[in-house]
Backbone as CSV, one residue per row, in Angstrom:
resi,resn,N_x,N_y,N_z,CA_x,CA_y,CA_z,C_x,C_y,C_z
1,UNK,0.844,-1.166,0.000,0.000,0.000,0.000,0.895,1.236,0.000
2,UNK,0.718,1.677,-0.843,1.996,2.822,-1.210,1.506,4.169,-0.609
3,UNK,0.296,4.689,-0.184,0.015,5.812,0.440,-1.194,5.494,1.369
4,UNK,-1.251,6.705,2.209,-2.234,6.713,2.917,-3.955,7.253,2.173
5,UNK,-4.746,6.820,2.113,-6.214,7.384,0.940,-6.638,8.666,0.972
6,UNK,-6.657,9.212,0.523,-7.621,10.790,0.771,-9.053,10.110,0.602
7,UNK,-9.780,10.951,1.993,-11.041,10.634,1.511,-11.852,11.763,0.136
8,UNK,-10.916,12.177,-0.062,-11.861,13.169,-1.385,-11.650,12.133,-2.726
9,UNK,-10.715,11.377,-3.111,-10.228,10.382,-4.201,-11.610,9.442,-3.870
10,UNK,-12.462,9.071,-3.156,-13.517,8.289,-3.689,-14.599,9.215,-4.124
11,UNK,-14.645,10.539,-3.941,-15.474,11.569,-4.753,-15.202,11.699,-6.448
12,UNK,-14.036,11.832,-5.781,-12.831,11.661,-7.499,-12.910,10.893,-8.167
13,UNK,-13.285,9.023,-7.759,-13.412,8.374,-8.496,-15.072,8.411,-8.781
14,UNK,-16.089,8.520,-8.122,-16.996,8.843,-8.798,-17.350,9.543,-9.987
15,UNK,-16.777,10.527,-9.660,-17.094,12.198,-11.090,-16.308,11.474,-11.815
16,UNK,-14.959,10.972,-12.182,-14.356,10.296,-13.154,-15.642,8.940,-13.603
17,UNK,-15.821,8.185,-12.885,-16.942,7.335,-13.682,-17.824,8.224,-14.210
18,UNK,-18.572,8.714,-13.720,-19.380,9.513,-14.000,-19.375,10.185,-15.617
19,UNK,-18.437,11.107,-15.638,-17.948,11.643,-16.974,-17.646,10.337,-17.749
20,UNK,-16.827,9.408,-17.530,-16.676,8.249,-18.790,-18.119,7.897,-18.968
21,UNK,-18.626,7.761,-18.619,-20.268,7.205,-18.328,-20.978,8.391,-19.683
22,UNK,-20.961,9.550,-19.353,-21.385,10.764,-19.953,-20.769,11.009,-21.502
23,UNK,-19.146,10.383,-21.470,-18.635,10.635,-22.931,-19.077,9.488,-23.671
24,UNK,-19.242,8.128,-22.913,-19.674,7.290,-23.641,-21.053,7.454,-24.359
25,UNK,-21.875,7.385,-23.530,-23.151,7.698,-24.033,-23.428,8.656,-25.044
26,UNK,-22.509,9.893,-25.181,-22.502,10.781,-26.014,-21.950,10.530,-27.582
27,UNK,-20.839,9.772,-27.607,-20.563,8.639,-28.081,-21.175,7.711,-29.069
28,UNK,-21.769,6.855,-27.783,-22.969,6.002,-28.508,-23.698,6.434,-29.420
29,UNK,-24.244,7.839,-28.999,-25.094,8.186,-29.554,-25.111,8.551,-31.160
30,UNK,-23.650,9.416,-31.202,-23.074,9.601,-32.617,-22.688,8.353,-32.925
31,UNK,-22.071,7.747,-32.601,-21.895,6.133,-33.532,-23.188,5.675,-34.000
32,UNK,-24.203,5.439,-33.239,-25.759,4.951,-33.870,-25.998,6.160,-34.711
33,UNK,-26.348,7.268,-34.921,-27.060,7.878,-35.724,-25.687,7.713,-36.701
34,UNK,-24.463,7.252,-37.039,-23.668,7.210,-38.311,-23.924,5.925,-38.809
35,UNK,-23.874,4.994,-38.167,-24.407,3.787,-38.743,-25.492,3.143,-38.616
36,UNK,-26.699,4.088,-38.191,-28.200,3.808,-39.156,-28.055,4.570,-40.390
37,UNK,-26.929,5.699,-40.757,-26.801,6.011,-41.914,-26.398,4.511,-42.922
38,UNK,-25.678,4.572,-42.596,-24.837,2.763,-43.285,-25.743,1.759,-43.485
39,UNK,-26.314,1.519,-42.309,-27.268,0.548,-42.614,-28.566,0.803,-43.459
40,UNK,-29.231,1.576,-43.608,-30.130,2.642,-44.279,-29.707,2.735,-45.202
41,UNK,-28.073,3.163,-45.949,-27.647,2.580,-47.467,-27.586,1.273,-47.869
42,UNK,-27.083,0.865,-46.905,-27.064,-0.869,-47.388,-28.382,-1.732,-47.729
43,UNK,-29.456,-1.163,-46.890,-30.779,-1.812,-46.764,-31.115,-1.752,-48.628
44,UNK,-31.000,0.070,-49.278,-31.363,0.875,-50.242,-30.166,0.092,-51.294
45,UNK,-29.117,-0.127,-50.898,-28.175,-0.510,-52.147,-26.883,-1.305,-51.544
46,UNK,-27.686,-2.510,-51.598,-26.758,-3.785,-50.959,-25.009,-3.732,-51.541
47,UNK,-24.914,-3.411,-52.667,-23.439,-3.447,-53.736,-22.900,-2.277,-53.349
48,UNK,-23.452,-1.275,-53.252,-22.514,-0.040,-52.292,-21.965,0.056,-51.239
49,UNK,-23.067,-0.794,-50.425,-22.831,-0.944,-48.579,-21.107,-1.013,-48.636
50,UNK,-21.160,-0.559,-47.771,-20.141,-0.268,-46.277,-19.339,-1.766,-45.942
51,UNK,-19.527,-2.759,-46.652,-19.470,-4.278,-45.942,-18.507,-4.369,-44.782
52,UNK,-17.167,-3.534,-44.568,-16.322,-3.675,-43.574,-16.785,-2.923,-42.640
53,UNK,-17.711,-1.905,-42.355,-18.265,-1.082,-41.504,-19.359,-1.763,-40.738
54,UNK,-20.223,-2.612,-41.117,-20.858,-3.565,-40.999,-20.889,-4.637,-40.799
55,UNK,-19.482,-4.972,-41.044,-19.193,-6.110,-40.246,-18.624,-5.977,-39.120
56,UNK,-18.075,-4.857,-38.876,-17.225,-4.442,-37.733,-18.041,-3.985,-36.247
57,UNK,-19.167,-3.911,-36.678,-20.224,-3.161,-35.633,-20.144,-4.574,-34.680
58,UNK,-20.809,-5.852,-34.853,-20.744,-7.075,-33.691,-19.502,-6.819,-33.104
59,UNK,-18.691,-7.732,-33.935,-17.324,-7.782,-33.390,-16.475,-7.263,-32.533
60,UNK,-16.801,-5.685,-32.404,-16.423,-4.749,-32.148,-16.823,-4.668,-30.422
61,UNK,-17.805,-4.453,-30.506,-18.961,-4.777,-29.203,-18.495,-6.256,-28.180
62,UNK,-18.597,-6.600,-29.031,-18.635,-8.206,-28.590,-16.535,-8.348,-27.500
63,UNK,-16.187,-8.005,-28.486,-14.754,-7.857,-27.694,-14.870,-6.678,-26.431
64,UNK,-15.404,-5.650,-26.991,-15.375,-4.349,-25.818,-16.071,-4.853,-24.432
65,UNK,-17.309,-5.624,-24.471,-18.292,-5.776,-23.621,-17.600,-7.160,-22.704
66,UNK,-17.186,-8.156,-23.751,-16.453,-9.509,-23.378,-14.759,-8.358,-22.044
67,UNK,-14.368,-7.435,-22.594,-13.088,-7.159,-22.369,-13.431,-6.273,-20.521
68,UNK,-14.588,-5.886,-20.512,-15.531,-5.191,-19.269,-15.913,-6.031,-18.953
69,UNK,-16.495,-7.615,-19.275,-17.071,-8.188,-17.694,-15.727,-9.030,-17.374
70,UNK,-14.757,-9.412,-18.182,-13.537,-9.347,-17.422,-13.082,-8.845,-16.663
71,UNK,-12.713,-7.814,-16.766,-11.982,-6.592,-15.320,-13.629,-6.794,-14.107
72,UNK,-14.779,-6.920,-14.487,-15.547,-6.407,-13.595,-15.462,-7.323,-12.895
73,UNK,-15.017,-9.037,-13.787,-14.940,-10.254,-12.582,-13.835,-10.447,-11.864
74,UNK,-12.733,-9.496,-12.304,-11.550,-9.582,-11.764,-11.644,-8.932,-10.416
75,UNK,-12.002,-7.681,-10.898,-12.150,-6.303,-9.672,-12.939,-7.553,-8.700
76,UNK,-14.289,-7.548,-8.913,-14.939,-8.787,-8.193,-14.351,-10.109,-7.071
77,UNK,-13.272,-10.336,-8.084,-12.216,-11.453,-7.143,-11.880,-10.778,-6.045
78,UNK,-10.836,-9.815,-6.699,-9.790,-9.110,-5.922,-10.605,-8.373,-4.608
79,UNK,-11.686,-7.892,-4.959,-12.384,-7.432,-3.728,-12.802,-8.141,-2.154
80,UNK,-13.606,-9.461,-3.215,-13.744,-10.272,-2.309,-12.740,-10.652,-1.316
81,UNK,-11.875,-11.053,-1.783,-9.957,-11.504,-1.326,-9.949,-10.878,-0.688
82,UNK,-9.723,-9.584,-0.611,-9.626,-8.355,0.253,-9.952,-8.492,1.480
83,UNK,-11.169,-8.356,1.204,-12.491,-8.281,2.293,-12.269,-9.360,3.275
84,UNK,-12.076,-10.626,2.803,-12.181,-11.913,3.301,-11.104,-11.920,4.103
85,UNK,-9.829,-11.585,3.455,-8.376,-11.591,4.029,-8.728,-10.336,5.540
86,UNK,-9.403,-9.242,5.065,-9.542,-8.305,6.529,-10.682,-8.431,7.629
87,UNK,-11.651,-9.368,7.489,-12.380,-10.206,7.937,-11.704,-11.036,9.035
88,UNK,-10.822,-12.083,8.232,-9.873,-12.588,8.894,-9.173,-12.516,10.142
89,UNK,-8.669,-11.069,9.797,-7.325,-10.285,10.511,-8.165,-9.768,11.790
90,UNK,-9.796,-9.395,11.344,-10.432,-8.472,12.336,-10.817,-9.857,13.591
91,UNK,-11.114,-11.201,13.149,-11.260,-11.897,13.807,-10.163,-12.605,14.632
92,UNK,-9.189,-12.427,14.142,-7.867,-12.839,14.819,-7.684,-12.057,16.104
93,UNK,-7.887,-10.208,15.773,-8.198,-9.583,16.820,-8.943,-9.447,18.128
94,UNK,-9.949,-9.656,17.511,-11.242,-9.815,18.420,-11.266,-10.841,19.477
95,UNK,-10.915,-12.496,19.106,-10.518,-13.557,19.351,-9.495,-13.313,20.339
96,UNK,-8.644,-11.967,20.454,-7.258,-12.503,21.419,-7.473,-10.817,22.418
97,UNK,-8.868,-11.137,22.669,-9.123,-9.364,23.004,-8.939,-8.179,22.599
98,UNK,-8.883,-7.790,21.293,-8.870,-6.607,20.814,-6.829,-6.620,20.043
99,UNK,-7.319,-5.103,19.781,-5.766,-4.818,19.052,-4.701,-4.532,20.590
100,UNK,-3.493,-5.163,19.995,-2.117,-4.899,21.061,-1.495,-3.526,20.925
101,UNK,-1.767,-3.018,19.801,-1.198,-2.136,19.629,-1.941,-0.818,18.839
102,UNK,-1.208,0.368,18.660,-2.430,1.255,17.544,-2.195,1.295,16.331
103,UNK,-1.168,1.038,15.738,-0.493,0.397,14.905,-1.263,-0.556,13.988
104,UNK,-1.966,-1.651,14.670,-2.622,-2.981,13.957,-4.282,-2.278,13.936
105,UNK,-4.442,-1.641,14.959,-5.845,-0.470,14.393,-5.838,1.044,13.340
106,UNK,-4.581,1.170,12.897,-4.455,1.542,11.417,-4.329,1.197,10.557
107,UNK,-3.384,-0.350,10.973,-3.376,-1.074,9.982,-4.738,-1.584,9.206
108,UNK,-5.674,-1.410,10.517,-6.869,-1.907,9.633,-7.952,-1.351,9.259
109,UNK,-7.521,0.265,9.787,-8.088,1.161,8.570,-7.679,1.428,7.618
110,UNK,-6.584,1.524,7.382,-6.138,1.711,6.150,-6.308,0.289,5.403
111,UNK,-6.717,-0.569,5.706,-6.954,-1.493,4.446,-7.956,-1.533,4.388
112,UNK,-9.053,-1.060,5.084,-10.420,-0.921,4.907,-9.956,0.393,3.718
113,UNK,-9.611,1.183,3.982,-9.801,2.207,3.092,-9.163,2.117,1.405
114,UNK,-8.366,1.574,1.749,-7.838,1.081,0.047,-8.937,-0.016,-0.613
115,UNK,-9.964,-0.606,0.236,-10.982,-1.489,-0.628,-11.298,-0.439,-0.454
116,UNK,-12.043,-0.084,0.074,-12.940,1.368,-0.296,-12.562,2.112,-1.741
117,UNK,-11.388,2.491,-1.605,-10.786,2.885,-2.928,-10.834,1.739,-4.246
118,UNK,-10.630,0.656,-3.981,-10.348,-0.408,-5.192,-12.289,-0.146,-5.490
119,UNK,-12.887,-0.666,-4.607,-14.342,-0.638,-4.742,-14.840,0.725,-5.481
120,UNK,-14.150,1.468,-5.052,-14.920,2.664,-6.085,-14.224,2.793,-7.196
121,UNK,-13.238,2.262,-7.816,-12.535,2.892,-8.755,-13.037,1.618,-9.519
122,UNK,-13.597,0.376,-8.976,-14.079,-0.571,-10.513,-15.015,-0.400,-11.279
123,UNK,-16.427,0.836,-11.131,-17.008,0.860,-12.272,-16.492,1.475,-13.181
124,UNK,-15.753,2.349,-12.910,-14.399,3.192,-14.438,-13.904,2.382,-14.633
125,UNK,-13.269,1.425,-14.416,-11.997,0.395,-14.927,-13.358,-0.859,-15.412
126,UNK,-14.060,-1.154,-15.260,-15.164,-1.937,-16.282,-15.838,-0.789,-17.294
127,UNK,-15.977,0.119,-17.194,-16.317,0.988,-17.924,-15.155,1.230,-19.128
128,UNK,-14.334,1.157,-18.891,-13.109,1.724,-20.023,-12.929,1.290,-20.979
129,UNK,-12.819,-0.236,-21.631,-12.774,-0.503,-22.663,-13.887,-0.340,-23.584
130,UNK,-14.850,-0.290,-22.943,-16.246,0.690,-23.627,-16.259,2.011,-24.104
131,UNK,-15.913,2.224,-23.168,-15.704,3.912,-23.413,-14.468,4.350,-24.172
132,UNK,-13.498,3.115,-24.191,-12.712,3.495,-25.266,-12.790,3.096,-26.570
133,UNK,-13.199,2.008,-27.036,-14.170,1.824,-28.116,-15.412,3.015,-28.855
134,UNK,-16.182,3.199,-27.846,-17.141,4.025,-28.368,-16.423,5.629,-28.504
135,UNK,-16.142,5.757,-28.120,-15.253,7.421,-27.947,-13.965,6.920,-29.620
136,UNK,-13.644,6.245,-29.810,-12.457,5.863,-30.737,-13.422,5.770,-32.023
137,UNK,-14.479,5.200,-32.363,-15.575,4.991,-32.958,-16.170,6.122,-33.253
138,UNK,-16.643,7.111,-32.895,-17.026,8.624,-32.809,-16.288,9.418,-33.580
139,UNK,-14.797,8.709,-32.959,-14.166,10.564,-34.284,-13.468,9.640,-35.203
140,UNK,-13.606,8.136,-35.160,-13.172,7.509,-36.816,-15.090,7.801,-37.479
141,UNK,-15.433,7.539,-37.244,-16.737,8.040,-38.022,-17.303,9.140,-38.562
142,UNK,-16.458,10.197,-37.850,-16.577,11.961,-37.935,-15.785,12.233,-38.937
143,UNK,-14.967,11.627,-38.915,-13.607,12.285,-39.891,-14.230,11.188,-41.536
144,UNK,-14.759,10.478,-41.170,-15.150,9.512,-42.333,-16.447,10.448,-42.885
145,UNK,-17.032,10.806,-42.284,-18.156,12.019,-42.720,-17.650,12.894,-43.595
146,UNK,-16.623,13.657,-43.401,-16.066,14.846,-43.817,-15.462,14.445,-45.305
């Protein structure tokens, strides 16, 4: 554990989800209205279509979404572990009358507080390969407009 937590960094990691949350969607939104354009030609004139643009839409998704419930089952592990491992430690305590020292009662705030931190910082880190997809998708589609 390389520092002690600010409690303002789990505010921080909120508004950071938050905004990825906000660019994505914004995002999304221009990616769908460019390729109901595409699809809307293709429907009108199958031999013109887009075929690599159109094929790329699953695929695309399918890795981004596959690549987010990864990290989300990871974060998931690692949390649990956490938790379980300071669970543990709190019962070891308790069991031999309390803490010996003040030392082993920082110790176990501060690892309460770094899950605290890991816990808030995993909906951005499941969020990201989404949001980097869809945001990457947006201005290759913009510049393909022009």
């Amino acid at each position: 554990m390389a520092r002690y937590p600010n409690p303002f960094d789990l505010w921080q990691e909120a508004v950071r989800a938050t905004t990825m949350a906000a660019e994505t969607a914004l995002a999304a939104g221009e990616v769908i209205a460019s390729r109901s354009a595409t699809i809307d030609h293709a429907v009108r004139n199958p031999f013109s279509a887009d075929h690599a643009e159109l094929a790329q839409m699953v695929s695309e998704k399918v890795a981004a979404f596959s690549e987010a419930g990864y990290i989300a089952l990871r974060d998931a592990y690692m949390l649990q572990a956490e938790f379980a491992s300071t669970a543990v430690r709190a019962g070891t305590y308790a069991g031999r009358g309390g803490f010996s020292a003040f030392g082993e009662m920082l110790g176990m705030w501060e690892r309460a507080a770094h899950g605290a931190m890991a816990a808030a910082g995993a909906p951005r880190r499941s969020l990201k390969p989404i949001h980097r997809r869809a945001t990457a998708n947006a201005r290759r589609l913009k510049r393909k407009r022009r």
